[in-house]
Backbone bond lengths (Angstrom), bond angles and torsions (degrees), N, CA, C in turn:
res aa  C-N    CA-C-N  psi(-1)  N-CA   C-N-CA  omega(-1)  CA-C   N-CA-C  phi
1 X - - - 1.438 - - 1.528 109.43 -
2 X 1.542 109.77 131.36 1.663 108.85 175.83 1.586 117.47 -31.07
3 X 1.215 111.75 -51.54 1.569 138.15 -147.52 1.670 79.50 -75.96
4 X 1.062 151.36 -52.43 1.176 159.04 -149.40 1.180 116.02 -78.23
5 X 1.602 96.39 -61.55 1.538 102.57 -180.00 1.706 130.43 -76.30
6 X 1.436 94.38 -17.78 1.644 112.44 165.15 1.643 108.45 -56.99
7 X 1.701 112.16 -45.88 1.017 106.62 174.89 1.591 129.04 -72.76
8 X 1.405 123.87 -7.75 0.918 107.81 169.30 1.540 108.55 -120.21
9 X 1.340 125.57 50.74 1.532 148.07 -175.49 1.377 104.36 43.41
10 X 1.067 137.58 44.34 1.123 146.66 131.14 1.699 132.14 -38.93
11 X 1.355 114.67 69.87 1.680 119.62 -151.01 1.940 77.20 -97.21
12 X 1.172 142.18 -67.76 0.981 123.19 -170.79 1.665 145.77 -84.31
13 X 1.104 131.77 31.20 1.354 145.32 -173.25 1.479 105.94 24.51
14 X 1.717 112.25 -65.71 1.502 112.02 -167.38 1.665 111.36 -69.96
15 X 1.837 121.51 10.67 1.314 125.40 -171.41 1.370 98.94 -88.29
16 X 1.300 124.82 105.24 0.945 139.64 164.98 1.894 125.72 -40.65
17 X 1.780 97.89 -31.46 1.698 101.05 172.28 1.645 97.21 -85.51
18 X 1.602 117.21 -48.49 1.543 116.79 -160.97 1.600 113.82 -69.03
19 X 1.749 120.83 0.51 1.042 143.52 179.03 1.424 117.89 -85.50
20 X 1.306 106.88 -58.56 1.378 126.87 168.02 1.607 108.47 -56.58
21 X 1.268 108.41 -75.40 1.366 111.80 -171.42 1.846 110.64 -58.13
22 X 1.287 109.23 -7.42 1.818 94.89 173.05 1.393 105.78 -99.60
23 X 1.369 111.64 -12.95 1.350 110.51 -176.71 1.545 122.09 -83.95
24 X 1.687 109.89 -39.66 1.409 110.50 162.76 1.488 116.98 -64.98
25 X 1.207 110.39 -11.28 1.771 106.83 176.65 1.524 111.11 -84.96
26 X 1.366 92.50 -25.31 1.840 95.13 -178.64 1.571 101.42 -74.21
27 X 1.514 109.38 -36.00 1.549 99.09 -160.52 1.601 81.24 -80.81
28 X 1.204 146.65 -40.97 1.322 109.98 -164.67 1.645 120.09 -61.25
29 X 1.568 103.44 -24.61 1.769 98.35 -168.72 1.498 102.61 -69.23
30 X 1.650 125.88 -24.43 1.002 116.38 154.75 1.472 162.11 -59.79
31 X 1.636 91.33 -30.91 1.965 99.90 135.81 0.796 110.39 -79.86
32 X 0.919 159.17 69.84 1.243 158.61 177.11 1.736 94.64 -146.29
33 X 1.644 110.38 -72.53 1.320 110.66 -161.87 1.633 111.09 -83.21
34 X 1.553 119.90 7.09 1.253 134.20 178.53 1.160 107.20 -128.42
35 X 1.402 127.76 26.62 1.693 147.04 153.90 2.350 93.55 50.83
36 X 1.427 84.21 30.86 1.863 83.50 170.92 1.665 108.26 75.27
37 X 1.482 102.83 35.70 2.074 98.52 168.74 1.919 88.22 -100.39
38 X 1.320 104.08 108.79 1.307 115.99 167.50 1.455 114.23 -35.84
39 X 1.754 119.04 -34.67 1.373 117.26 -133.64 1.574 77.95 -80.64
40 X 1.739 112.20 -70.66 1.256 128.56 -177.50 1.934 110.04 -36.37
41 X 0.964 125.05 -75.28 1.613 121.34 151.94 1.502 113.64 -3.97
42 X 1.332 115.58 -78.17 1.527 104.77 168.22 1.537 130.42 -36.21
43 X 1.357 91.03 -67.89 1.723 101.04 177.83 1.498 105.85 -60.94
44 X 0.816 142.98 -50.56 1.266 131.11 -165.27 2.168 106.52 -66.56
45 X 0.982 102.45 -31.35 1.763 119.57 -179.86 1.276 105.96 -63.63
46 X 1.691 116.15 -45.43 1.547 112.00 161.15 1.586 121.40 -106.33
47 X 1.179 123.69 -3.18 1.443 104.15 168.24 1.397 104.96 -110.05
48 X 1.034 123.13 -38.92 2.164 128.92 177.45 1.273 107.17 141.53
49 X 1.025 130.38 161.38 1.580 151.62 169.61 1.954 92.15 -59.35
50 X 0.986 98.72 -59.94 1.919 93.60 176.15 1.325 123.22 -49.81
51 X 1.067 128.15 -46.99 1.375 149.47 141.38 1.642 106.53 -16.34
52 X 1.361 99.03 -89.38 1.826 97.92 -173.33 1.517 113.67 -51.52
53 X 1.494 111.91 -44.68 1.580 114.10 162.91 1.350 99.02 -23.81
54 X 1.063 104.26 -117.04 1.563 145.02 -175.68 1.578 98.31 -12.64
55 X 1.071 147.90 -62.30 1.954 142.19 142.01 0.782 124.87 -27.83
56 X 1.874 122.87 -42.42 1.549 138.19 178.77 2.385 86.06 66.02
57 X 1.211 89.03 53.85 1.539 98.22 168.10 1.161 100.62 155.27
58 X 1.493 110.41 -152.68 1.570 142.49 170.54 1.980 99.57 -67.60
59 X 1.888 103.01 107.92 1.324 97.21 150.25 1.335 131.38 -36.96
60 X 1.549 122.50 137.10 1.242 102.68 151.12 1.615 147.84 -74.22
61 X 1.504 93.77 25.47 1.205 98.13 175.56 1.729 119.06 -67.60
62 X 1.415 106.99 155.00 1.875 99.64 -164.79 1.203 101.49 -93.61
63 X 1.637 137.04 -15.47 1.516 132.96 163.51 1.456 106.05 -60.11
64 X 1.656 118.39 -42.71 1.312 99.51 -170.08 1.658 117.64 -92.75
65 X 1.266 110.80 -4.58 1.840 136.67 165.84 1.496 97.65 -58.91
66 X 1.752 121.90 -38.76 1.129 111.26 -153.82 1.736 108.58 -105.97
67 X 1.366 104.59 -21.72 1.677 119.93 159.06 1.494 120.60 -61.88
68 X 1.445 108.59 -25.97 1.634 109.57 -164.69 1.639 85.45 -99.60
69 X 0.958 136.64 -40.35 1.743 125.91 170.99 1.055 94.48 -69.57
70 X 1.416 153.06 -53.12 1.684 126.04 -167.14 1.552 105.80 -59.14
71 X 1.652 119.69 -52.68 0.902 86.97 -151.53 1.514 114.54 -102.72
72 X 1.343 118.09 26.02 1.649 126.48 144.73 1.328 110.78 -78.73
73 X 1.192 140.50 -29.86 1.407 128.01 178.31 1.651 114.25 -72.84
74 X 2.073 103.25 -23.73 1.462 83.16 161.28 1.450 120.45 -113.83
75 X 1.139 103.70 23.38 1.470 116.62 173.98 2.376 94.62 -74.78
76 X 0.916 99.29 -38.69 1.428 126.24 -170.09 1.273 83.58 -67.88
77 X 1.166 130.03 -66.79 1.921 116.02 -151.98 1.210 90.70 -87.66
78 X 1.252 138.21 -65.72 1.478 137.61 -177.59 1.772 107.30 -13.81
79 X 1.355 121.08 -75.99 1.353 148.42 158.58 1.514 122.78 -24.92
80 X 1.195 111.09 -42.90 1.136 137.42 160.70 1.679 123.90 -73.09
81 X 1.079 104.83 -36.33 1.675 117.66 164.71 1.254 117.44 -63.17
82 X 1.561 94.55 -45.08 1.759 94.95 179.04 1.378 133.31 -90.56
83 X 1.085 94.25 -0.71 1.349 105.85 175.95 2.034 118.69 -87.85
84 X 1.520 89.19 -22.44 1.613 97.86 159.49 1.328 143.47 -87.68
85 X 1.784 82.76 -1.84 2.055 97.81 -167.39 1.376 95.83 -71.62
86 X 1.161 132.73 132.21 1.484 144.02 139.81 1.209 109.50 -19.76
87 X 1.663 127.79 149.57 1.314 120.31 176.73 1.538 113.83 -86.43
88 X 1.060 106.52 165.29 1.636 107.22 -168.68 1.640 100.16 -77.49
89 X 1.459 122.99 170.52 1.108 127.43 -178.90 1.914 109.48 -115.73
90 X 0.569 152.49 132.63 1.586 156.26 151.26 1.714 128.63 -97.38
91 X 1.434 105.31 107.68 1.099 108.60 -163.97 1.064 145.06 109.29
């Protein structure tokens, strides 16, 4: 969202570093302000901090119903991947 990315100096949208880097800053203020509940974090990343207010959770909106199951299910495999990788070797 414009409003968003202004705030975190985000002057170019299609900048692939100034994109990234406003976005991991956003998601951190959001663990941050949801003391690290992934679920709320999600929803709030795609519907707004006003949004989860205003529900006192997950909107019922079905885009953001359907973002907060994607991205625990790959929060889930991701997690799950790594936990099987072999340890690295050095040396």
């Amino acid at each position: 969202m414009p409003a968003v990315a202004r705030a975190y100096g985000v002057s170019d949208p299609y900048s692939s570093s100034q994109s990234i880097d406003g976005a991991a800053r956003h998601i951190k203020m959001l663990m941050q302000a949801y003391n690290g509940d992934l679920v709320l974090v999600a929803a709030a990343y795609n519907a707004g901090m006003g949004a989860v207010a205003r529900y006192k959770g997950v909107p019922p909106y079905a885009e953001t119903e359907d973002y907060v199951d994607k991205v625990q299910a790959l929060y889930e495999r991701y997690r799950s991947a790594l936990a099987k990788k072999p340890p690295e070797r050095h040396g």
